[in-house]
MMTF fields as JSON, N, C-alpha, C and O atoms, coordinates in Angstrom:
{
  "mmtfVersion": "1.0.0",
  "mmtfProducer": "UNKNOWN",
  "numBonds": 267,
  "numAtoms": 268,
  "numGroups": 67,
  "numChains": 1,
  "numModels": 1,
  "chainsPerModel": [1],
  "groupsPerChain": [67],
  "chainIdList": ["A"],
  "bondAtomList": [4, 2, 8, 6, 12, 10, 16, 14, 20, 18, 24, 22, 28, 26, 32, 30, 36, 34, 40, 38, 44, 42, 48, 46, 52, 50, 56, 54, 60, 58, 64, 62, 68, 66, 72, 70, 76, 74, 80, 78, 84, 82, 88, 86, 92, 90, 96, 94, 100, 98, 104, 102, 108, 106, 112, 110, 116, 114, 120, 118, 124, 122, 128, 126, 132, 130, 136, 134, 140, 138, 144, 142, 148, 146, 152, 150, 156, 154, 160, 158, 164, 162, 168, 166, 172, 170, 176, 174, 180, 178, 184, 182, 188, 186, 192, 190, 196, 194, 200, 198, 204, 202, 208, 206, 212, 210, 216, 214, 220, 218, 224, 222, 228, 226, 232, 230, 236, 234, 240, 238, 244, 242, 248, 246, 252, 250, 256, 254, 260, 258, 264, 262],
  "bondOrderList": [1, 1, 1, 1, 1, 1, 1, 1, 1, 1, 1, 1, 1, 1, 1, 1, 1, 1, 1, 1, 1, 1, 1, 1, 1, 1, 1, 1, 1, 1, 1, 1, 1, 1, 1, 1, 1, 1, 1, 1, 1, 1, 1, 1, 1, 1, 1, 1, 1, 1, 1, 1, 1, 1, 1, 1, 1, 1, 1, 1, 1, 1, 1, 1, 1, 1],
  "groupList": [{"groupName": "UNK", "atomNameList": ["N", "CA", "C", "O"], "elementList": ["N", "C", "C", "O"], "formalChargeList": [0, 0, 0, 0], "bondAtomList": [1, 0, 2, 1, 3, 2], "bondOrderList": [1, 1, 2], "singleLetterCode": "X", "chemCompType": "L-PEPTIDE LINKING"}],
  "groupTypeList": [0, 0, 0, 0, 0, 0, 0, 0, 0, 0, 0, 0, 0, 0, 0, 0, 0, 0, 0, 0, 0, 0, 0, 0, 0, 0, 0, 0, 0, 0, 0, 0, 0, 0, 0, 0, 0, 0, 0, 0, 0, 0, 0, 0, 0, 0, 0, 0, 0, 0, 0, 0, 0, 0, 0, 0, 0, 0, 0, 0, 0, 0, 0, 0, 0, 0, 0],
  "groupIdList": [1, 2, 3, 4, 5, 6, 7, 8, 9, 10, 11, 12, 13, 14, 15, 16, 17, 18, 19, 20, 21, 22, 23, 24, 25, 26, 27, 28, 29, 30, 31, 32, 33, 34, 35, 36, 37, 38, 39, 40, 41, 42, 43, 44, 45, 46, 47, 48, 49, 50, 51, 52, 53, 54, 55, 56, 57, 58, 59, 60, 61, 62, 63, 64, 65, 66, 67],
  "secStructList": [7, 7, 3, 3, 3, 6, 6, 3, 3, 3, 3, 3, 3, 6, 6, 3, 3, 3, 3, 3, 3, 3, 7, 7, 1, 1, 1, 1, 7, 7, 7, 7, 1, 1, 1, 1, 1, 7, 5, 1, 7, 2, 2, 2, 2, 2, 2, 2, 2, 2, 2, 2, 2, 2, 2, 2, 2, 2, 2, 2, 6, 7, 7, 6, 6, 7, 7],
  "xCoordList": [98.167, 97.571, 96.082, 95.378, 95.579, 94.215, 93.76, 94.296, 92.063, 91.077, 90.048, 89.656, 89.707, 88.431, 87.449, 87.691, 86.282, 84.939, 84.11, 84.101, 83.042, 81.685, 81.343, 80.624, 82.133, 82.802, 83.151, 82.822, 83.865, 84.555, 85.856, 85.937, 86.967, 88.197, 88.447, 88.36, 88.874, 89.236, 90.707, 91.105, 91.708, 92.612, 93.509, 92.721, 94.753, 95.382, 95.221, 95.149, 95.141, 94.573, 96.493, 97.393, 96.398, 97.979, 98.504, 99.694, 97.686, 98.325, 98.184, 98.539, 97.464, 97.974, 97.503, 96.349, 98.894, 98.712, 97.807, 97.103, 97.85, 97.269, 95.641, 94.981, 95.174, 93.581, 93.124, 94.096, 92.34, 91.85, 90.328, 89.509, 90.261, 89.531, 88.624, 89.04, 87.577, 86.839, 86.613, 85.961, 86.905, 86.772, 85.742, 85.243, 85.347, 84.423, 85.421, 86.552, 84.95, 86.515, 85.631, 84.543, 86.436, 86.271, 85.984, 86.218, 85.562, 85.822, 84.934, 83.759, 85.289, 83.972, 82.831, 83.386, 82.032, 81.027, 81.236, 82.248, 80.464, 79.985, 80.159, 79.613, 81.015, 81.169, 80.011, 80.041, 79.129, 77.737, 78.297, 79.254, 77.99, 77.97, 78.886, 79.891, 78.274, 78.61, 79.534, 79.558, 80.533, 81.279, 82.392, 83.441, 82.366, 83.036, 84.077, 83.621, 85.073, 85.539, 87.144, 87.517, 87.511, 88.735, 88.237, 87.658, 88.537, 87.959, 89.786, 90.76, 89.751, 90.665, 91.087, 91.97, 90.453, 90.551, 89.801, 88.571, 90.76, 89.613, 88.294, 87.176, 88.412, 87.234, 85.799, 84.721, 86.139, 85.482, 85.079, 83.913, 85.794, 85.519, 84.208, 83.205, 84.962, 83.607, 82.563, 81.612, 82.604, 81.61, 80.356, 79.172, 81.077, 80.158, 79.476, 78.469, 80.56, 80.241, 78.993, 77.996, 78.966, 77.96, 76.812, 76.256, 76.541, 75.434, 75.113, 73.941, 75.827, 75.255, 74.791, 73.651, 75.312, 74.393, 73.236, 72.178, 73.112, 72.117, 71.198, 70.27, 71.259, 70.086, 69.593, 68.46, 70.784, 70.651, 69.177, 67.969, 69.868, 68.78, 67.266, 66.507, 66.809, 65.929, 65.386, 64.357, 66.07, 65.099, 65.082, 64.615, 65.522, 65.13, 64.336, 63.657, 63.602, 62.873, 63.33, 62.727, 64.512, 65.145, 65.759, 66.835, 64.727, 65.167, 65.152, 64.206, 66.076, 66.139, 64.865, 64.28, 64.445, 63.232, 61.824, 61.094, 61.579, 60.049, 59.765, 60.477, 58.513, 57.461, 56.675, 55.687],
  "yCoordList": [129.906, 130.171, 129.808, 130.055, 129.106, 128.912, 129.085, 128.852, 129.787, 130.644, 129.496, 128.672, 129.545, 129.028, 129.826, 130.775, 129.931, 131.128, 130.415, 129.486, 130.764, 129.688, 128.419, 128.09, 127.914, 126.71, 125.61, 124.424, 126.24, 126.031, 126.918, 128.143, 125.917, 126.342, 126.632, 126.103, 128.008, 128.8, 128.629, 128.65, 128.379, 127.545, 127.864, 127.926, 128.032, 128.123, 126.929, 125.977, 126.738, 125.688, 125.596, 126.42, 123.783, 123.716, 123.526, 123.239, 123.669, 123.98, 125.287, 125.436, 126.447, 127.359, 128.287, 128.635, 128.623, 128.984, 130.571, 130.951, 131.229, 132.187, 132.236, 133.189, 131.171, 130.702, 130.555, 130.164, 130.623, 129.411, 128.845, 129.213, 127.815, 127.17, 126.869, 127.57, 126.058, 126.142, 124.464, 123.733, 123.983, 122.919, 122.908, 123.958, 121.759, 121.947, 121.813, 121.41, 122.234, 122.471, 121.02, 120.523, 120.757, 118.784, 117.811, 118.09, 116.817, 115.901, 115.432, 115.538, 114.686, 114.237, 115.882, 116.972, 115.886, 116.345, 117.224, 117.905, 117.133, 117.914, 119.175, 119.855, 119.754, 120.793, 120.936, 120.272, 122.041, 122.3, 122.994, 123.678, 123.026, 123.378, 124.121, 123.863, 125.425, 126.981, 127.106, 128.216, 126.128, 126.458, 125.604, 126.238, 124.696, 123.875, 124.92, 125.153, 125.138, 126.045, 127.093, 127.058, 127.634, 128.072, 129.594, 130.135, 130.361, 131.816, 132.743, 132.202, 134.133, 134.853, 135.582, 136.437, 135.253, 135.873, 135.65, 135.612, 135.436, 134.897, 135.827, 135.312, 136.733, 138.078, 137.791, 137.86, 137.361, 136.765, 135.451, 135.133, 134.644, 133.05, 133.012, 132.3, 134.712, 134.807, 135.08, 134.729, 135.799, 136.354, 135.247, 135.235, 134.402, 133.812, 132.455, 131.79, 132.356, 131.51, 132.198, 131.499, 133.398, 134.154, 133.581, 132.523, 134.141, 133.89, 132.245, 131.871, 131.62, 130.365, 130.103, 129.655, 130.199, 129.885, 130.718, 130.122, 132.088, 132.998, 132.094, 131.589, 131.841, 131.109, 129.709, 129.258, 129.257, 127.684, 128.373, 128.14, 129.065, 129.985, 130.029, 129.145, 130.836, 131.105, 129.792, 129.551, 128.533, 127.447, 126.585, 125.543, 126.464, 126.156, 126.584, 125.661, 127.999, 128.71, 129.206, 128.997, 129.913, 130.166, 131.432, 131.827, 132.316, 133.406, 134.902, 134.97, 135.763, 135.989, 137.11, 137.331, 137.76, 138.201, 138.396, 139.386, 136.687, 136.533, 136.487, 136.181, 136.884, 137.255, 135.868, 136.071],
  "zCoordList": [137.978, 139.262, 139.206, 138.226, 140.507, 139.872, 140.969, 142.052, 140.604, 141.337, 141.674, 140.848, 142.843, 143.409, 143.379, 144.125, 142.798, 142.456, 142.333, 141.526, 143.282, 143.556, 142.777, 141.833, 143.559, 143.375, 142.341, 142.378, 141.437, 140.615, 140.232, 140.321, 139.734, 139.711, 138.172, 137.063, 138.915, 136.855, 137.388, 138.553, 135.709, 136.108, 134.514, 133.57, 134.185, 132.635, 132.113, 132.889, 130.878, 129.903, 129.868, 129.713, 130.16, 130.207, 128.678, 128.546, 127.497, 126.231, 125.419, 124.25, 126.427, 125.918, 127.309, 127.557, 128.25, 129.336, 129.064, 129.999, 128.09, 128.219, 128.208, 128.622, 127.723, 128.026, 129.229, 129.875, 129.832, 130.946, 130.642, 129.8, 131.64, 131.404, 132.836, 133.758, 133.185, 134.253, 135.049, 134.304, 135.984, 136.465, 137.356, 137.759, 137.73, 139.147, 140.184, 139.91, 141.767, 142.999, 143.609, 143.317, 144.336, 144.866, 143.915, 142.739, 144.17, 143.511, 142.684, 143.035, 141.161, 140.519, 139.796, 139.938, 139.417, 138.901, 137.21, 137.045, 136.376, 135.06, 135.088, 135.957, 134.065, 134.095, 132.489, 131.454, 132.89, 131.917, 131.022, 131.386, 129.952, 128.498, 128.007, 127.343, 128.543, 128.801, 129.7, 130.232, 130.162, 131.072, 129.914, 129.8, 129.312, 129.085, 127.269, 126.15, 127.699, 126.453, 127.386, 128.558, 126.567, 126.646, 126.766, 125.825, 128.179, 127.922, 128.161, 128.684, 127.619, 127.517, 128.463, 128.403, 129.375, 130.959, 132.114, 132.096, 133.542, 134.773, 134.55, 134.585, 134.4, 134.564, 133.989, 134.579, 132.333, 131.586, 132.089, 131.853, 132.722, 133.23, 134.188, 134.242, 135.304, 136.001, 135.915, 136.614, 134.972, 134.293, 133.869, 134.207, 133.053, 132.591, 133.457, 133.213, 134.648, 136.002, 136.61, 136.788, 136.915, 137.418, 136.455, 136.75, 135.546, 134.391, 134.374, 134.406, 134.341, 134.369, 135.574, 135.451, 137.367, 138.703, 138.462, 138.662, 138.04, 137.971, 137.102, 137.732, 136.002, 135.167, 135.957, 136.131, 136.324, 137.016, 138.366, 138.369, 139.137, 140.26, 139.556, 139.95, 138.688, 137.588, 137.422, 138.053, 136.405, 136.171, 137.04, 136.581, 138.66, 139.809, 140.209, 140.659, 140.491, 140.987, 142.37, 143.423, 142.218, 143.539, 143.16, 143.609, 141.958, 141.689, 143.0, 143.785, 143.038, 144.544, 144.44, 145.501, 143.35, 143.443, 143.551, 143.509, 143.761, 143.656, 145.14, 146.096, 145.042, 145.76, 146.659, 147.366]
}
C-alpha cells in the first residue's frame, strides 16, 4: 500500500515487503540522502520525511520562527 506524505511516496521495498522505502510523488526528481535507505515502518519513514523538509526550511531560511 503506498502513502502519499508531503510529497513523497512511502511505499514496501518490493524485495522485502516488510521494509519501505521513500520515492518522490510525480514525476522525475532526487530523492536526498537521508531519504534514500530501507526504513522499518511508514511512521519512521515520516518521521524522518518531516526532519529532512524541517532542516531543508532552516538552510533556506524559511524557518517558521524568525522574526
Amino acid at each position: 500500500m503506498e502513502q502519499v506524505y508531503r510529497g513523497y511516496i512511502i511505499k514496501p521495498y518490493k524485495l522485502m515487503p516488510s521494509s519501505y522505502c521513500v520515492a518522490t510523488a510525480g514525476q522525475g526528481g532526487k530523492i536526498p540522502a537521508v531519504l534514500d535507505g530501507l526504513f522499518t515502518s511508514v511512521g519512521i519513514a515520516k518521521e524522518i520525511v518531516d526532519k529532512y523538509l524541517e532542516q531543508k526550511e532552516v538552510k533556506n531560511g524559511k524557518a517558521s520562527n524568525q522574526s
